[in-house]
N, C-alpha and C positions, 0 to 999 in steps of 0.2 A: 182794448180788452186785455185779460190779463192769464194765465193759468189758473186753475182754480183746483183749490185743494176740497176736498167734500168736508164733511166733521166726522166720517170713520177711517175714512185715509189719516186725518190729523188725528187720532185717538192711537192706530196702529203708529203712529212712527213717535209719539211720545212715550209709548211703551218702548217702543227699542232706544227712543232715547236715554230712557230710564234702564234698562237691562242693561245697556252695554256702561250708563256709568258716565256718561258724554258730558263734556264740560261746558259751560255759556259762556261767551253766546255760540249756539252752532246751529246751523241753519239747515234745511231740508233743501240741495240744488238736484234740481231737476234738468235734464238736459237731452240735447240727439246726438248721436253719436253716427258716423257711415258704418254701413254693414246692415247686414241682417239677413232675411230672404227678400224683403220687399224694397230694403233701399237705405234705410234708416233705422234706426234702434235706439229706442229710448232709455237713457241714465238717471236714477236714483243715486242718490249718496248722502253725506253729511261733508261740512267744508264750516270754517271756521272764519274764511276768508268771506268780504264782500267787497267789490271794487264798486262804485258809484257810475264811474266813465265805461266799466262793462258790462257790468249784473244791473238786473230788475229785480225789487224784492216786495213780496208780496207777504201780510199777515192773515193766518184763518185759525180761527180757534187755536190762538196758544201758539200757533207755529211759523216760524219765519220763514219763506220761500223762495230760494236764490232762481233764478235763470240770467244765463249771460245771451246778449241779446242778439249774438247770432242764432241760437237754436230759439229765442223767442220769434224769429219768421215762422218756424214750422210749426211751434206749440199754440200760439195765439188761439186764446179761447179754449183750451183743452181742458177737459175735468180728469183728474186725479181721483178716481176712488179704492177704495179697499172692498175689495169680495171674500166672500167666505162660505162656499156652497157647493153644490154636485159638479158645479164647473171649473171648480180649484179654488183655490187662496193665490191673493198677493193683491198687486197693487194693479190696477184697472185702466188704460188710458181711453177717455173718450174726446179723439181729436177732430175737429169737423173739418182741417186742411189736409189731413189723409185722404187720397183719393183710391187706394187699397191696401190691406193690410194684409199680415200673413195669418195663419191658421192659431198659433199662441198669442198672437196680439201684440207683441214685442218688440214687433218689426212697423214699418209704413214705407207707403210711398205718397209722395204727395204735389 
């Protein structure tokens, strides 16, 4: 299985692809970082890099998606979406190897 970008999460980051002016190829890497409140905390970025021997890279609508395949243990199967509603904006993570998150969503443990 893979990360999975939605097609409004890939609509939003081809907009800031485009606002900020980013040059190709650049990829969307998604990744976990330690910290948080629950244990881990998820990274968004752009990276221009892709190593083959460390990243997985995945395409959705238009958009290339880095993960280096240690944080692919804890995202496997994770959806990526963008929200836009009375419960905020940004970017959305629905992980099924979280086994609790924190209160903003930003965090896991797993």
């Amino acid at each position: 299985m893979a990360i999975i970008l939605t097609e409004e999460a890939a609509k939003q980051v081809q907009q800031v692809k485009q606002d900020q002016k980013l040059p190709e190829p650049m990829f969307l890497r998604v990744g976990v970082t330690g910290g948080g409140c629950s244990g881990f905390s998820y990274s968004l970025g752009f990276d221009d890099k892709f190593d083959e021997t460390k990243d997985s890279k995945y395409h959705y609508y238009g958009i290339d998606v880095v993960v280096d395949k240690k944080s692919a243990l804890f995202l496997d199967g994770t959806v990526v979406d963008w929200q836009n509603d009375l419960n905020g904006r940004g970017f959305k993570f629905e992980n099924p190897n979280a086994v609790k998150t924190c209160g903003c969503g930003s965090s896991f443990r797993a």
